[in-house]
C-alpha positions in Angstrom: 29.1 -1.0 20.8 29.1 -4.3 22.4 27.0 -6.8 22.7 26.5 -7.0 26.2 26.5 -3.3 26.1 23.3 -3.8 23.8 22.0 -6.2 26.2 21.9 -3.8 28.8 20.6 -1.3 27.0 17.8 -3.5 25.7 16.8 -4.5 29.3 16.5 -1.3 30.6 14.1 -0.1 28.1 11.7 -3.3 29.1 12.6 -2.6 32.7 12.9 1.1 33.6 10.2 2.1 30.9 6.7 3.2 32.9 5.7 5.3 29.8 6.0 2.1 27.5 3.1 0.3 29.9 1.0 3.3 29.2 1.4 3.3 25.6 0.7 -0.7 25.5 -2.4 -0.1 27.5 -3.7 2.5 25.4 -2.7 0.3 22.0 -4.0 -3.3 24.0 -7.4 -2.9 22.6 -8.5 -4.9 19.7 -9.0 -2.8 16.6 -10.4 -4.0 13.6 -8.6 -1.6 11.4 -5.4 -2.7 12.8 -6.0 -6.6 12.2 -6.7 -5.8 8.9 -3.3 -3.6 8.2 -6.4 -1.2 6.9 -5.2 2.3 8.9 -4.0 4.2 5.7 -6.3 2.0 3.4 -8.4 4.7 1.5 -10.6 2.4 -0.2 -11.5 1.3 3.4 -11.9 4.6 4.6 -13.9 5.7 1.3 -16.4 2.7 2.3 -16.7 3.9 5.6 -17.1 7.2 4.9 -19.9 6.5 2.3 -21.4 4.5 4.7 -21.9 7.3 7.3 -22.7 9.6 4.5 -25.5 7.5 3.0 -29.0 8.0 5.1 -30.1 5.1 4.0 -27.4 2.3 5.7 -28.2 0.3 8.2 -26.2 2.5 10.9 -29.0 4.0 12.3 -28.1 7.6 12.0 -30.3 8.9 8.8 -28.9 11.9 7.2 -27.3 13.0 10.7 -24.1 12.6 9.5 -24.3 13.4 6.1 -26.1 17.0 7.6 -23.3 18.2 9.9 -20.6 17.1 7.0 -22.1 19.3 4.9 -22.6 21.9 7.2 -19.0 21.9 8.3 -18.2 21.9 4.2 -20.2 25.4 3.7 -18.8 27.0 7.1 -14.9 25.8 6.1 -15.4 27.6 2.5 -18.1 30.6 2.7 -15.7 32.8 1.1 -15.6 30.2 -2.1 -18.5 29.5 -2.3 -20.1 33.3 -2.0 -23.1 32.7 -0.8 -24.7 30.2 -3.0 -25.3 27.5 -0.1 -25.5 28.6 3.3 -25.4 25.9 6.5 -29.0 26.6 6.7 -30.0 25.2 3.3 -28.3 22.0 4.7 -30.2 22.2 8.0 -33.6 22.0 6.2 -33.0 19.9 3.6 -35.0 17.1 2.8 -32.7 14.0 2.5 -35.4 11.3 1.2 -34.3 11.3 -1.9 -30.0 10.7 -1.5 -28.0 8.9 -3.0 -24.1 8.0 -2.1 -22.0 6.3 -4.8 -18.8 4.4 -4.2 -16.1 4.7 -7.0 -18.2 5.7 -9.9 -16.1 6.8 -12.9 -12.9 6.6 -10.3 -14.6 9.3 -8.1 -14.3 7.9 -4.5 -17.3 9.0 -3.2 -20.4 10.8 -4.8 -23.1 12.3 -3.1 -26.5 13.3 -4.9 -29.0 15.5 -3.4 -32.1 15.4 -5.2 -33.8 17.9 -2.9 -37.4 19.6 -4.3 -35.5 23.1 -4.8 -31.7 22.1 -4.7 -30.0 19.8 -7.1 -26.9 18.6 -5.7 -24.0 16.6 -6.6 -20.7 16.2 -4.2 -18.0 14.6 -5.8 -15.1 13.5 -3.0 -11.6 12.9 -3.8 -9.9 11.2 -0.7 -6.0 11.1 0.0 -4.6 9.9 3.0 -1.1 8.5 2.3 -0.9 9.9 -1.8 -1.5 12.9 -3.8 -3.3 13.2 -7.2 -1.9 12.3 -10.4 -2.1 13.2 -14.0 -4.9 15.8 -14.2 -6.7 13.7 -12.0 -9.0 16.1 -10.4 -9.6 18.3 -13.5 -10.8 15.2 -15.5 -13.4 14.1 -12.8 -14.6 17.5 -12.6 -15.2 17.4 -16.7 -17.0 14.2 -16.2 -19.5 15.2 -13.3 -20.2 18.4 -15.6 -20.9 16.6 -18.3 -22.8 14.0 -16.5 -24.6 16.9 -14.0 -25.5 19.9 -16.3 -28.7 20.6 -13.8 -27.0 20.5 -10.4 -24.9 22.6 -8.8 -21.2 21.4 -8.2 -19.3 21.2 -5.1 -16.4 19.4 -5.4 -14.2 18.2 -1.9 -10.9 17.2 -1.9 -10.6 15.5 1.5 -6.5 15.4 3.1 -4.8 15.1 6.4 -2.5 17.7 5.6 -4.7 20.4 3.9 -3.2 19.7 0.5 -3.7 22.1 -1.6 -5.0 20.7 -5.4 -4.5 20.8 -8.5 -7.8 22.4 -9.4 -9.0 25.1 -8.2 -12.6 24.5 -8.3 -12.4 21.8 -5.6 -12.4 22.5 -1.7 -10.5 21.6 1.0 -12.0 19.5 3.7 -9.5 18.6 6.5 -9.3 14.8 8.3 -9.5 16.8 11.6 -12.8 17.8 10.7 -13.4 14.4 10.0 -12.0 12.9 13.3 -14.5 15.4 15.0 -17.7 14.9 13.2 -17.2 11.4 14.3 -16.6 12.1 18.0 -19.4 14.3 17.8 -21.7 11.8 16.5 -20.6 9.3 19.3 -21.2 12.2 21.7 -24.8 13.1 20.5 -26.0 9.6 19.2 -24.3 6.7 21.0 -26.8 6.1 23.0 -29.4 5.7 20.4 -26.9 3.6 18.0 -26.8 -0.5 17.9 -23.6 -2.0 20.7 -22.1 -3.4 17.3 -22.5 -0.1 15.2 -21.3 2.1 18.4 -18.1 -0.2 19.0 -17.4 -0.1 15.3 -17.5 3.8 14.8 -15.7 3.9 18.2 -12.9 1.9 16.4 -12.4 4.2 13.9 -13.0 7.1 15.9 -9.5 6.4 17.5 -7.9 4.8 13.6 -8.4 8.2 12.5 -6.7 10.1 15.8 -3.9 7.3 16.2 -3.0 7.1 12.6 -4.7 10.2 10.2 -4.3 13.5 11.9 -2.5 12.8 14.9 -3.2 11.9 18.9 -1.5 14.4 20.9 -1.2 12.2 24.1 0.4 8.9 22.1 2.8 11.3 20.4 3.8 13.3 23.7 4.3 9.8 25.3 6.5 8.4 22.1 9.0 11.3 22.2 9.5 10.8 26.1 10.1 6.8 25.3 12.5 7.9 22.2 14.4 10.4 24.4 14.8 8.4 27.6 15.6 5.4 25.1 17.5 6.6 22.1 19.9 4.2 21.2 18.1 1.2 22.7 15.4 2.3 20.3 17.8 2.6 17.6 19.1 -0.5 17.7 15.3 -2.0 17.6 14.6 -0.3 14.6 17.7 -1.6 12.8 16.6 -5.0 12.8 12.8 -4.4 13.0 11.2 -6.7 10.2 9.6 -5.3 7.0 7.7 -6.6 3.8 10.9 -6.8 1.8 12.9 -8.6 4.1 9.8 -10.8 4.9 9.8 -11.5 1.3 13.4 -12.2 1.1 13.4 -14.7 3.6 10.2 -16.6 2.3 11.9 -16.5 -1.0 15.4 -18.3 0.7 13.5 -20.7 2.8 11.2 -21.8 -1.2 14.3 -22.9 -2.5 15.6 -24.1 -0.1 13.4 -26.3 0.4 12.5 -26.6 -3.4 14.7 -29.4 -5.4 15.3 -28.4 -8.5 16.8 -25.0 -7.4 20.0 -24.3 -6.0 20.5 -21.2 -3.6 23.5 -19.3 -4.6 23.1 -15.7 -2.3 20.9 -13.3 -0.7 20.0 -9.9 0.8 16.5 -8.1 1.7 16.6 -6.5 -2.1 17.2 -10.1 -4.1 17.6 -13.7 -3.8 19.7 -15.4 -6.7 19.5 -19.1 -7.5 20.4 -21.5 -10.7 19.3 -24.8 -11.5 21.2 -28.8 -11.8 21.2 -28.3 -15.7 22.7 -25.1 -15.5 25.2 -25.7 -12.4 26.4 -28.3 -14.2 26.4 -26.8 -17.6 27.8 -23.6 -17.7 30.9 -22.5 -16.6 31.7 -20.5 -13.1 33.8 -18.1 -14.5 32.1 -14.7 -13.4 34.6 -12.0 -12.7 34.4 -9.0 -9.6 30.8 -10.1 -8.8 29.8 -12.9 -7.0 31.7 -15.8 -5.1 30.0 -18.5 -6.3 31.5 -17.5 -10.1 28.6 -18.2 -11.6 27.4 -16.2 -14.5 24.3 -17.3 -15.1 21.8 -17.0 -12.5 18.2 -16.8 -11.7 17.5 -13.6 -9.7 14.0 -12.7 -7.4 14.5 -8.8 -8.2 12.5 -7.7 -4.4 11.6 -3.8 -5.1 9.5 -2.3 -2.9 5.8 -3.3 -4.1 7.4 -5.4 -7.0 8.8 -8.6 -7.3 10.0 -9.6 -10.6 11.8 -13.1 -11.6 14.8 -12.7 -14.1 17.5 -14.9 -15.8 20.6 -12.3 -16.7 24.1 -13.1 -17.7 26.5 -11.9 -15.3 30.1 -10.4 -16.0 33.2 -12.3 -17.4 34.4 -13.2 -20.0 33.5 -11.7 -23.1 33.1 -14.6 -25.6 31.7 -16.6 -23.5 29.1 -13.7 -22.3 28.4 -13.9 -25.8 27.9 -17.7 -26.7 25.8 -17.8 -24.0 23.6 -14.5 -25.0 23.4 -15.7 -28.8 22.4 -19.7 -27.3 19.3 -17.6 -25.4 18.8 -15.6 -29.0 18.5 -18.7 -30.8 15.0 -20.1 -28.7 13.1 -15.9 -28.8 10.0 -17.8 -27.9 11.2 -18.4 -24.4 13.6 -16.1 -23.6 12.9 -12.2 -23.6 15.6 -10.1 -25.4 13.7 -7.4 -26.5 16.9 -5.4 -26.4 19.3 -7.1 -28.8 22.1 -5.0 -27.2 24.5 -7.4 -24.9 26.4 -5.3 -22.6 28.9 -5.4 -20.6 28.4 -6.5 -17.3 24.5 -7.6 -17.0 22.2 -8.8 -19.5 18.3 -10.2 -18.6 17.7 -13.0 -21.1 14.5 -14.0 -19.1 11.8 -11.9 -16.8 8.6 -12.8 -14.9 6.4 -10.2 -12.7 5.4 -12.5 -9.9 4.0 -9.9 -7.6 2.7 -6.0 -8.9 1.9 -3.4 -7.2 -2.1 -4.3 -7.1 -0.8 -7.5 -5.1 0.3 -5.4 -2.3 -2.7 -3.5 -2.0 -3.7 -4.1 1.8 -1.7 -7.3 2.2 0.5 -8.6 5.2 3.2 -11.6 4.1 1.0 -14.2 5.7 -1.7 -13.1 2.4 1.2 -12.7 -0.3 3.0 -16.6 0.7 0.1 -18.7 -1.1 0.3 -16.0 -4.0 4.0 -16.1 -3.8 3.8 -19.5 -3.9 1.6 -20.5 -6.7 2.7 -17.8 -9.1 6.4 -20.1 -8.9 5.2 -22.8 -8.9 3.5 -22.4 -11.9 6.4 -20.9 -13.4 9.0 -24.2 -11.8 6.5 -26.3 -13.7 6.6 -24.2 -17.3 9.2 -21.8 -18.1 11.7 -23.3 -15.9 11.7 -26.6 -17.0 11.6 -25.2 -20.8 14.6 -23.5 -20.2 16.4 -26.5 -18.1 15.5 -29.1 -20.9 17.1 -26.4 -23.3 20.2 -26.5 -21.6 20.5 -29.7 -20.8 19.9 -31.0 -24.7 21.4 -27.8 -26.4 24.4 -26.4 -24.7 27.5 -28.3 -24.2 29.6 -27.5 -21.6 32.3 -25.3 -23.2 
């Protein structure tokens, strides 16, 4: 396709596009879940949750909420539960003394009724965007019967997508249940609730339809806008930016602008560079791999929700490969070769995690840069010049 072809394909979806206006409108409005990239966060949607739940927060509701949730949870599972709870023992409960717990032992949320003639206790598992792991849910429900001997046990796996656990002690509770309590409770309460609290819960009213179980209108008007615009749309998404590549490029523009490092290539996935002591060191003699010919190179290994810093020995010549691994062997204090084994092509000599997977946790680029940035920085200033003033006083350039 050509270029102007794209051009004119790009224009007419900004032109001729009267469902796109509709769909800005309805996605114009400030949302604070959105400006915290906090829509599939369940930690944040745990704290909210709890904070509904619990009588005693400052939204003004009392046990309201926490009444009609439980309600809904006996008149979603009477067959399960046989009787032992009906919605009227919820109606007329006396919720003075409640209590709602945020990640104790792991458990997400965790009511406890301490009602005169029921003894409660609600453990909730939430998954939005995952699913349960390792005997998860079997080894909080040990815990809450060891910890709750007197009280009777319900136990709510809360899902989207009516996930069906691992155990089957737990019950399903349905994000579409959720999404209506909450509409109900703006449609019964709102008038009685702070402007602040109101706006708030209105905010997540339409997080959890826009981005947990669904909004019928916003996906009716998408598929008309994909139709009509197919490959206009298509071409968007293939160069639409994402973390990775966000990362890539911060990564290129660091050394860049950095010194003492020397860009050599680059793609979304890694970003290689060396160093003036090893540029000028070591040979480029690298066979079938990279143009540069280098076969020693620092690499920024960008997985997705990983980025790990390594040293490796690239593929070439065999007994050189190997002067250079046993030069590394000799200085084990600052080079990691767990695995004595030099193969063929690739050997890592060096590693650093600069980013795990708990770094990502609810971050946008703009939050990971200063990490980024310090975590490198630290290692330019250590490791990096350790290894340099190796090379530059130890290896001779063969």
């Amino acid at each position: 396709m050509s270029e102007q072809t794209d051009l004119e394909l790009l224009e007419k979806f900004l032109i001729d596009n009267p469902d796109l206006d509709k769909l800005e409108n309805m996605l114009g409005h400030f949302n604070v879940f959105e400006t915290l990239n906090s829509v599939n966060a369940e930690l944040r949607h745990s704290s909210v949750l709890a904070w509904l739940l619990n009588p005693d927060s400052n939204h003004g509701l009392g046990e309201y909420f926490l009444k009609q949730f439980l309600i809904n949870l006996v008149r979603n599972n009477r067959s399960e539960l046989q009787g032992e709870l009906s919605i009227f023992d919820f109606e007329l409960f006396n919720y003075a003394d409640t209590e709602v717990r945020r990640e104790w032992n792991n458990i997400d949320i965790l009511i406890i009724l301490n009602e005169d003639q029921h003894k409660i206790v609600i453990p909730i598992e939430n998954k939005i965007k995952s699913s349960e792991y390792s005997g998860q849910l079997e080894r909080y429900r040990k815990i809450i019967e060891n910890e709750f001997k007197d009280y009777k046990r319900l136990y709510v796996y809360l899902t989207p997508e009516n996930v069906i656990p691992s155990d089957d002690k737990w019950l399903l509770y349905n994000y579409d249940v959720v999404a209506g309590l909450v509409g109900n409770l703006l449609d019964n309460k709102g008038d009685l609730l702070n402007e602040n609290v109101e706006e708030f819960i209105k905010q997540y009213k339409t997080v959890l339809r826009r981005y947990v179980v669904g909004n019928s209108e916003i996906e009716e008007i998408c598929k008309r806008i994909y139709k009509r615009h197919e490959k206009a749309l298509d071409l968007i998404f293939q160069y639409k930016p994402d973390m990775q590549l966000e990362i890539s490029e911060y990564l290129q523009e660091f050394i860049n602008e950095e010194n003492s490092m020397i860009f050599d290539s680059g793609s979304k996935t890694y970003v290689r560079f060396t160093s003036h002591a090893i540029d000028s060191k070591v040979k480029k003699i690298s066979e079938g791999w990279i143009s540069s010919g280098r076969i020693l190179l620092f690499e920024f290994s960008n997985q997705d929700k990983r980025l790990v810093l390594k040293l490796f020995i690239g593929p070439g010549d065999q007994e050189y490969r190997t002067k250079l691994y046993d030069f590394c062997n000799t200085k084990s204090e600052l080079f990691a070769l767990s695995d004595t084994t030099l193969y063929s092509k690739w050997k890592t000599v060096y590693q650093k995690e600069i980013l795990s997977s708990q770094d990502y946790k609810d971050k946008s680029i703009e939050d990971l840069k200063p990490v980024m940035k310090s975590r490198i920085t630290n290692f330019l200033q250590n490791d990096y010049k350790k290894i340099n003033d190796y090379f530059d006083h130890n290896w001779e350039l063969q």
